[in-house]
C-alpha positions, -999 to +999 in steps of 0.1 A: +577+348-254+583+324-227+623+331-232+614+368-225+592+367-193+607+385-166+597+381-128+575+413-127+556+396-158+551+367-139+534+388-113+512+404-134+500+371-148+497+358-112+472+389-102+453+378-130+453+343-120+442+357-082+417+376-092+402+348-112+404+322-086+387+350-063+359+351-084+368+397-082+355+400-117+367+442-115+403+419-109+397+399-139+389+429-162+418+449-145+443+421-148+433+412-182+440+448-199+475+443-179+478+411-196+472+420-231+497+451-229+522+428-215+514+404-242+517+431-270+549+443-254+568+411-258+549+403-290+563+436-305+601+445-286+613+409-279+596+386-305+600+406-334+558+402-343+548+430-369+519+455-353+500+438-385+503+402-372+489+413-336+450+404-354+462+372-371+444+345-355+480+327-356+492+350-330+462+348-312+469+312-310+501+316-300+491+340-272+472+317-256+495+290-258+520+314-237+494+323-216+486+286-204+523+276-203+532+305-184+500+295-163+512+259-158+546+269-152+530+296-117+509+269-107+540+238-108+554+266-089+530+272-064+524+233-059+564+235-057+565+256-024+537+229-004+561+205-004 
């Protein structure tokens, strides 16, 4: 899934990540439903994951894998641009 993140995903990610940091928990819950349709979109169009595997708890493993690779990856980022 990482393969298949485009910039505007990475954005959405990062407005979760924001929001979290900001303690705005109306961001969190916002972000979060933006997340999880971003993470079904990939899941189902790029990484060829049956609708039936979305509930496995494999692919819920996987998911958050992504999400805290993609999260390290924004943050080496971030830490990137203060030096």
């Amino acid at each position: 899934m990482l393969d298949h993140t485009t910039a505007d995903d990475e954005t959405v990610f990062k407005n979760l990540l924001v929001a979290a940091l900001n303690d705005d928990t109306g961001g969190v819950k916002s972000n979060i439903v933006q997340v999880s349709s971003l993470l079904m979109n990939l899941a189902l169009t790029k990484c060829e994951v049956a609708m039936s595997m979305i509930a496995d708890p494999q692919f819920q493993a996987a998911a958050a894998t992504y999400g805290q690779h993609l999260g390290e990856k924004l943050m080496k980022k971030a830490f990137d641009k203060l030096n």
